[in-house]
N, C-alpha and C positions, 0 to 999 in steps of 0.2 A: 794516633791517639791510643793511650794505651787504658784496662780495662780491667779491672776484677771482678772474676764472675764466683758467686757463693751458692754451694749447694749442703741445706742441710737435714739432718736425718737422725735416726736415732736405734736404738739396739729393736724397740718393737718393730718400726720401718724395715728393718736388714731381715728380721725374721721372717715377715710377710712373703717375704720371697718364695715360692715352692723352690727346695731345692733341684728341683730336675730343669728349674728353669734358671738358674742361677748362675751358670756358666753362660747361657745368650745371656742375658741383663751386662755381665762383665766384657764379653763379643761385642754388645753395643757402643758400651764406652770406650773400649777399645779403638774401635773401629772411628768413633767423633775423633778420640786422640787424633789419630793416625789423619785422616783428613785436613785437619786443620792446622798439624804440623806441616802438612806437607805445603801448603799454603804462606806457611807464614806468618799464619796469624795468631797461632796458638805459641806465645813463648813456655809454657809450660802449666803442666795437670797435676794436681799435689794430695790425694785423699789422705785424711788425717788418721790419727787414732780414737778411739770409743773415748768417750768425754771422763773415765775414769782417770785416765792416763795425763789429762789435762792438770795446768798447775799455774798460780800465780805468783806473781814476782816483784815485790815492792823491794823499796832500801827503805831499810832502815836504822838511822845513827852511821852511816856510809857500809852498810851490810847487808846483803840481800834476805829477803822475810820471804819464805815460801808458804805457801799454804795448797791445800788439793782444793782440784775440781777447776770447772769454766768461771769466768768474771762473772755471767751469768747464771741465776737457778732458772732453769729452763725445760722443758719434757725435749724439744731441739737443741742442736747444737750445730758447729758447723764441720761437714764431713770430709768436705772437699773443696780447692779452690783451684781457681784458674786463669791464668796471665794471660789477656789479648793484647796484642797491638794490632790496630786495625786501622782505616782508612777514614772511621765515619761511625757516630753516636748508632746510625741506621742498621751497619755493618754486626756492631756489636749485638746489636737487639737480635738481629737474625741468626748470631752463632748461637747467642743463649737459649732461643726456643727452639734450637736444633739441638740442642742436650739432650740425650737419653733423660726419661723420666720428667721432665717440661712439661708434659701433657699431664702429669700426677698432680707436682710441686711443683710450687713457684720458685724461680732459682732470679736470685739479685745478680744483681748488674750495677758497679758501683765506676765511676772513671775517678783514676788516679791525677790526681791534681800535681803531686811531689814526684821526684825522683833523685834518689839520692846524684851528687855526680859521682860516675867514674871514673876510677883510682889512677 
């Protein structure tokens, strides 16, 4: 079963950090990566860019319409995401609360209903 898990944040959140602590905070997440890849269950960890950088994307008259910022007006955004395939709904809940930062923020947990097929 597979799983997408959302963690989101925001440039005050990033600030909060004491810099002298801010290399372990990056150690931690590292470190989830690395376990969970090694498992199997992590297909992949993706942090985004600061919600500046974000942009949306209609057509329109068959031409794409950009416009700035997230679909959302929000103080969050979303910062980082992350691919499970796991065993069990059970499974997944346990990787989530094993996030770095889980004990702060509440991080989603959404299961993927679709898959596109491959090519």
């Amino acid at each position: 079963m597979k799983y997408l898990l959302l963690i989101y944040g925001n440039q005050e959140k990033w600030a909060s950090i004491p810099p002298e602590t801010f290399s372990a905070e990056v150690a931690k997440q590292d470190a989830f990566n690395r376990k969970y890849k090694e498992t199997g269950e992590l297909l992949g960890a993706y942090g985004l860019s600061d919600a500046v950088a974000a942009r949306q994307v209609t057509r329109v008259a068959g031409a794409p319409a950009i416009t700035d910022g997230p679909y959302l007006e929000t103080k969050e955004y979303i910062a980082s995401f992350y691919l499970l395939d796991v065993a069990s709904d059970e499974r997944a809940l346990e990787i989530a609360a094993d996030i770095p930062w889980a004990d702060k923020d509440p991080v989603e947990l959404w299961p993927i209903l679709h898959e596109a097929p491959e090519a």
